[in-house]
ZALUM-481921 format. One record per residue (C-alpha): x, y, z. Coordinates in steps of 0.5 Angstrom, whole numbers, padded with zeros to 4 digits, always signed. Example, Ala and Ser with C-alpha at 12.3 -4.5 7.8 and 13.67 -1.06 7.14 Angstrom:
% ZALUM-481921
+0025-0009+0016+0027-0002+0014
% end
This chain:
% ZALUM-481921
-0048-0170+0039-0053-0165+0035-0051-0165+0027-0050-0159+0025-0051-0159+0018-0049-0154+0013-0052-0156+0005-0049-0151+0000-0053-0153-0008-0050-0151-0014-0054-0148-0020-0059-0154-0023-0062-0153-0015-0066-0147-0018-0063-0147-0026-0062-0153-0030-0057-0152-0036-0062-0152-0043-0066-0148-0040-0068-0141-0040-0068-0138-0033-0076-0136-0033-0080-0136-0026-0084-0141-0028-0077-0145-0030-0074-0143-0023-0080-0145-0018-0081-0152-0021-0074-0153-0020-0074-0151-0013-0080-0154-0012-0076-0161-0013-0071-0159-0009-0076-0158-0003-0078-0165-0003-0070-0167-0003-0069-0162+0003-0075-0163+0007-0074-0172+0006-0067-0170+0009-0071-0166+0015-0074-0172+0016-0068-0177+0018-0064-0172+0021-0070-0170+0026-0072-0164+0030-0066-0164+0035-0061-0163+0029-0060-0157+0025-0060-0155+0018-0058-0149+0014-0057-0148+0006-0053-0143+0002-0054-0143-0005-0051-0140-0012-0053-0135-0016-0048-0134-0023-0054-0136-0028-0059-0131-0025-0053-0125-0023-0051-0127-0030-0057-0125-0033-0059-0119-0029-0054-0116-0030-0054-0116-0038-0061-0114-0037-0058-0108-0033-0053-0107-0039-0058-0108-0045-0062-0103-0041-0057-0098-0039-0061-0092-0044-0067-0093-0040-0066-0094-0034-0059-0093-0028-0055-0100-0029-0054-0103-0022-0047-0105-0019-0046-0113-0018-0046-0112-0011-0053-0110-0011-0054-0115-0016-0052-0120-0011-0057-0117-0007-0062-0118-0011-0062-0125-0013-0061-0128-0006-0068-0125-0005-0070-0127-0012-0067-0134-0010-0068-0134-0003-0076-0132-0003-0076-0137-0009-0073-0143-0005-0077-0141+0003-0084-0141-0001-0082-0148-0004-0080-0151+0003-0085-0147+0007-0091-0151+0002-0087-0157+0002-0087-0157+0009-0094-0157+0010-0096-0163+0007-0092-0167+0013-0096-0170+0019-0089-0171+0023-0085-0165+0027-0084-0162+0020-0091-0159+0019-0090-0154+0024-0084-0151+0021-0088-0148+0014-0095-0147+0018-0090-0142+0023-0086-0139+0017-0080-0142+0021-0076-0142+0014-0072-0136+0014-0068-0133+0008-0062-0128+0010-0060-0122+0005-0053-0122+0008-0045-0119+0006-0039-0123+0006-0032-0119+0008-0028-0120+0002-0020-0116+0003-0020-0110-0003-0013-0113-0005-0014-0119-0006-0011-0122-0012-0017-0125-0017-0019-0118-0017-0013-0118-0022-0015-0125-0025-0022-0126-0025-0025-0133-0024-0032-0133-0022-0036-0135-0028-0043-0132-0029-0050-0132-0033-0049-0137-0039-0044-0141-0043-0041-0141-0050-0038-0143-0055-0031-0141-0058-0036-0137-0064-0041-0134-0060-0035-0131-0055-0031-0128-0060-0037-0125-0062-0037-0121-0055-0031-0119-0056-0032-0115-0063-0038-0113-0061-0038-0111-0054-0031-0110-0053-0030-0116-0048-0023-0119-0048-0022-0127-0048-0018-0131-0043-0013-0124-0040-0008-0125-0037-0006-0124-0029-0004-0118-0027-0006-0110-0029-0008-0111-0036-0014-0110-0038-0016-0108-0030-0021-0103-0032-0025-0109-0036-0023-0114-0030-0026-0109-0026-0033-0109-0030-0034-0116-0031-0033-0116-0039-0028-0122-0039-0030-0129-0042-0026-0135-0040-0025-0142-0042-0028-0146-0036-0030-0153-0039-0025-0158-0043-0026-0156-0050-0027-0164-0051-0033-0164-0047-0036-0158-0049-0038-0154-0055-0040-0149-0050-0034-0149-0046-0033-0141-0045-0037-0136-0040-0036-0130-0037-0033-0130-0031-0032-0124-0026-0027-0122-0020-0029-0127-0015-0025-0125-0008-0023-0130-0002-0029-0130+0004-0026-0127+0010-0032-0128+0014-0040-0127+0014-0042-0120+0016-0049-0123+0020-0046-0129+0022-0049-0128+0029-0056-0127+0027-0055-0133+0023-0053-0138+0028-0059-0135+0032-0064-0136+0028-0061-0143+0028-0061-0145+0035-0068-0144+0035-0070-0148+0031-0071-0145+0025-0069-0147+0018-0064-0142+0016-0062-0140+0008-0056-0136+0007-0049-0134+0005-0054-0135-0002-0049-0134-0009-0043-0133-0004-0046-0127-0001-0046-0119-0002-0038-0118-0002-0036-0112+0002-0030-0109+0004-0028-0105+0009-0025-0097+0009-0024-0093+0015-0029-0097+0019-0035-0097+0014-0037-0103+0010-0037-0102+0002-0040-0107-0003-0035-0108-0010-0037-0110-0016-0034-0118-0016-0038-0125-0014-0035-0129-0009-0037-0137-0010-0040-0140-0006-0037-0146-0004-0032-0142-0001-0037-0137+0003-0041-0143+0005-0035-0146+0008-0034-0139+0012-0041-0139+0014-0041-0147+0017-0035-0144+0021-0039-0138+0024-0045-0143+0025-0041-0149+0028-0043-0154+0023-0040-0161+0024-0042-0163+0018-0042-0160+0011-0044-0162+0004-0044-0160-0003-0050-0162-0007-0048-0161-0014-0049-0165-0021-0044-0170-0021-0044-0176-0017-0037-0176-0015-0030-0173-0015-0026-0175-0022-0019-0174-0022-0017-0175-0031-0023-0171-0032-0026-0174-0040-0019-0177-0041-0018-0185-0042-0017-0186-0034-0022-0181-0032-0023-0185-0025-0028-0183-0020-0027-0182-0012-0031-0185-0007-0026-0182-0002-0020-0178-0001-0016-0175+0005-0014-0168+0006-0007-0169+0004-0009-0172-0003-0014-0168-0004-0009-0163-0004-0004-0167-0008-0009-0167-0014-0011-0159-0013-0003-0159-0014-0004-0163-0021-0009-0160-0024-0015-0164-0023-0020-0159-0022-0022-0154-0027-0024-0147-0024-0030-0145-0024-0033-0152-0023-0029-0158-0018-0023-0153-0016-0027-0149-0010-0033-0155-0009-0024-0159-0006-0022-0153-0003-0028-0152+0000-0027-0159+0003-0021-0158+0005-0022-0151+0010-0027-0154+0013-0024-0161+0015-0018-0157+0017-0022-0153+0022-0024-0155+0029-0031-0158+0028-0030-0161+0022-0033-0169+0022-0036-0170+0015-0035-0167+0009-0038-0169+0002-0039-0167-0006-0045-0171-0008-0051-0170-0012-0057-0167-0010-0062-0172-0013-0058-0176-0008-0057-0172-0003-0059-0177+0003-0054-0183+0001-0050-0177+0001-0052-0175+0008-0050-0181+0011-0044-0183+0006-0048-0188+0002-0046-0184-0005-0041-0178-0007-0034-0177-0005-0031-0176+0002-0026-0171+0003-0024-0174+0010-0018-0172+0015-0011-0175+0013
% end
């Protein structure tokens, strides 16, 4: 059977943590992750297929305080033009780096950078205009805080800090001036960050497109930070000011190309459950039922596991489902052929 496989990465792919976004910071990072792609292009051989989605929060996150600061000057962007703007950002960043990476192989692999057969999509993701999180933003963006420096953003900017659901504060929910608690306090002195509305992934608008290009062969980026997220009103696409997260639309993007396979690459090793308490315990593998026991229990904080389990879960559930894992991307090959990372496996 061909492997079809789906690799969603998260943020340090392309951004680590301590650093500050710059493009020669960006490049080298997508240049490491290149060599770690193009390795996996190896093993897998020319008769699979590969696609790659991708996050986008710190550079959304970071364009848009630029469109805010520089409102007095220039139009500010919406933040579906935003997302537009970093998948072409990111996409361009990461099919540069492949397409070098792949010229310097003496295999099968050196013709898909001397041929460009490396392609990045700017595509929308459907999204349902009354789904919920547009009442309870989740989706965090751009960097962390700590406890000071957000209440600071509340007084200064008029941000609000950890709302609650429903129609207060609508209008700021609506803009994105929301701050959250998305990491333990005792794991972090920066555990606070913006956070946006961030509605399920219905379907990927171009998946026809997509699956094209990978039948043929080529090494296809897409879905890149979740997707530019569009409703539909009387027949016609409109984009609306959330970022859908990218695990989730990954998994509706491995279902539109009839991925058997699906990997989430990320920056930890393994699932925890305990996660910085005295029994925090890692997971080599669980199945679907106990994944969504733990879900049920709270183990997994939104805006870092939560989605990354559900995202597994979808996926396993559906008809083409055989592997799926969360792993790190430094190793993304133990994780392929299941030597590392957490399984999520059928009950």
């Amino acid at each position: 059977m061909i492997r079809r496989v789906l690799i969603a990465m998260g943020g340090n792919a392309i951004k680590q943590a301590d650093e500050r976004g710059t493009s020669e910071e960006q490049f080298r990072n997508c240049e490491e992750t290149a060599k770690i792609i193009v390795d996996l292009l190896g093993s897998l051989g020319p008769e699979n297929r590969l696609a790659i989605t991708h996050g986008n929060g710190p550079q959304s996150g970071n364009l848009l305080v630029q469109q805010e600061e520089a409102q007095d000057l220039v139009p500010p962007q919406d933040l579906d033009i935003i997302g537009a703007m970093t998948q072409g950002q990111i996409g361009y960043m990461l099919m540069r780096s492949l397409q070098n990476e792949l010229v310097k192989c003496t295999d099968w692999r050196r013709e898909l950078g001397e041929k460009g057969r490396v392609v990045a999509f700017v595509n929308q993701v459907l999204v349902d205009k009354e789904d919920p999180d547009f009442l309870d933003p989740t989706k965090p963006v751009g960097e962390f805080f700590s406890k000071e420096e957000a209440e600071k953003l509340v007084e200064e900017k008029g941000y609000v800090l950890n709302p609650p659901a429903g129609k207060e504060y609508l209008d700021k929910k609506m803009k994105g001036m929301v701050i959250k608690q998305v990491k333990p306090l005792e794991s972090t002195d920066r555990p606070f960050r913006r956070v946006v509305p961030s509605p399920d992934p219905i379907r990927n608008i171009e998946s026809e497109a997509i699956k094209n290009m990978l039948d043929m062969g080529y090494v296809v980026i897409a879905s890149g930070g979740g997707g530019i997220p569009v409703i539909k009103e009387d027949g016609r696409l409109r984009g609306v000011f959330a970022v859908i997260d990218k695990d989730l639309a990954g998994e509706r993007m491995a279902e539109a190309i009839d991925a058997n396979e699906f990997y989430i690459l990320t920056d930890i090793d393994k699932v925890k459950i305990n996660f910085h308490k005295p029994d925090e315990a890692d997971i080599d593998r669980m199945t679907i039922s106990e994944a969504k026991k733990y879900l049920d229990e709270g183990h997994f904080l939104a805006g870092s596991m939560l989605t990354k389990v559900k995202a597994c879960i979808r996926f396993m559930e559906g008809a083409n489902g055989k592997k799926a894992f969360i792993g790190h991307l430094a190793h993304a090959k133990d994780v392929l052929y299941g030597r590392g990372g957490t399984e999520i496996c059928r009950d």
